[in-house]
C-alpha positions as CSV (number, residue, x, y, z in Angstrom):
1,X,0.0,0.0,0.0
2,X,1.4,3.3,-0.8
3,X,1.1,6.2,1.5
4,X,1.0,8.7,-1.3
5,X,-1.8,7.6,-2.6
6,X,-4.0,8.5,0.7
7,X,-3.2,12.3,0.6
8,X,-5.4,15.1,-0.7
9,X,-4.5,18.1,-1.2
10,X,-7.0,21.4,-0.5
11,X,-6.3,24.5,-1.6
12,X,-8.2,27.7,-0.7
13,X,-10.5,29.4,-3.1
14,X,-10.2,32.5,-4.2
15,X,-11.8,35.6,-2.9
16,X,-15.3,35.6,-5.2
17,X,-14.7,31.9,-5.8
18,X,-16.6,30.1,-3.3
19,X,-17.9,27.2,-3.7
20,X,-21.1,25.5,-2.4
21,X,-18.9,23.9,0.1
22,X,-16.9,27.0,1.6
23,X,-20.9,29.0,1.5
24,X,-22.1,26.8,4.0
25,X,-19.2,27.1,6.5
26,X,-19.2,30.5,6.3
27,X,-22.0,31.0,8.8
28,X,-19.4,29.3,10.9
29,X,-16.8,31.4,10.4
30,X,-18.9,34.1,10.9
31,X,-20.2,33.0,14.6
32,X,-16.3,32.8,15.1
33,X,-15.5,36.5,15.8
34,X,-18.6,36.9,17.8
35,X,-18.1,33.4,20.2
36,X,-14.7,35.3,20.8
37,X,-15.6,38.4,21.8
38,X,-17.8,36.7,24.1
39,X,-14.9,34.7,25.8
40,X,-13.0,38.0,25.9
41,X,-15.6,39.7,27.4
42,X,-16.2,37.0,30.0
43,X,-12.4,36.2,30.7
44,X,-12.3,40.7,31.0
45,X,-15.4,40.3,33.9
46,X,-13.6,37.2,35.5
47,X,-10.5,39.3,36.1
48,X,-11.7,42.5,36.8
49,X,-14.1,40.6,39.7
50,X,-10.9,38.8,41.1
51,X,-8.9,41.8,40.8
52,X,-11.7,43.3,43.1
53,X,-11.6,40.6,45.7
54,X,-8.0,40.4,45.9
55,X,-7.9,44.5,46.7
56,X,-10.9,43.7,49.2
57,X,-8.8,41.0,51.0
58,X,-5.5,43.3,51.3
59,X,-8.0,45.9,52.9
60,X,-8.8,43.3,55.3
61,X,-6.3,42.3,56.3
62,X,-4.4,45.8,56.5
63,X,-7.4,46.7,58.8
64,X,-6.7,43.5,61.0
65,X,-3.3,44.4,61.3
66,X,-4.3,47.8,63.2
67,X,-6.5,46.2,65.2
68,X,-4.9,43.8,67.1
69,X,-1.9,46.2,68.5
């Protein structure tokens, strides 16, 4: 059996030369940017919010420091 003979080679099409193929994964490619900037916008809230608790924390325990001498 020869290896060769398994391997296809794709190239990309064109700008303006889609085929039907590439038309119906472009939806896909088009949720792509959006599904990101969702994850960004999440991962931005996740470490703004710990960012918060961590300052929160050092106030605490600044505080505590004060209160005990």
């Amino acid at each position: 059996m020869n290896a060769k003979n398994k391997i296809k080679i794709v190239k990309r099409a064109e700008p303006g030369n889609e085929s039907p193929v590439d038309a119906s994964n472009s939806g896909h490619a088009e949720s792509q940017p959006n599904a990101a900037r969702t994850v960004a916008q999440h991962v931005t809230s996740w470490v703004k919010e710990f960012q918060q608790r961590r300052i929160q924390e050092r106030g605490r325990s600044f505080e505590s420091l004060f209160q005990r001498a």
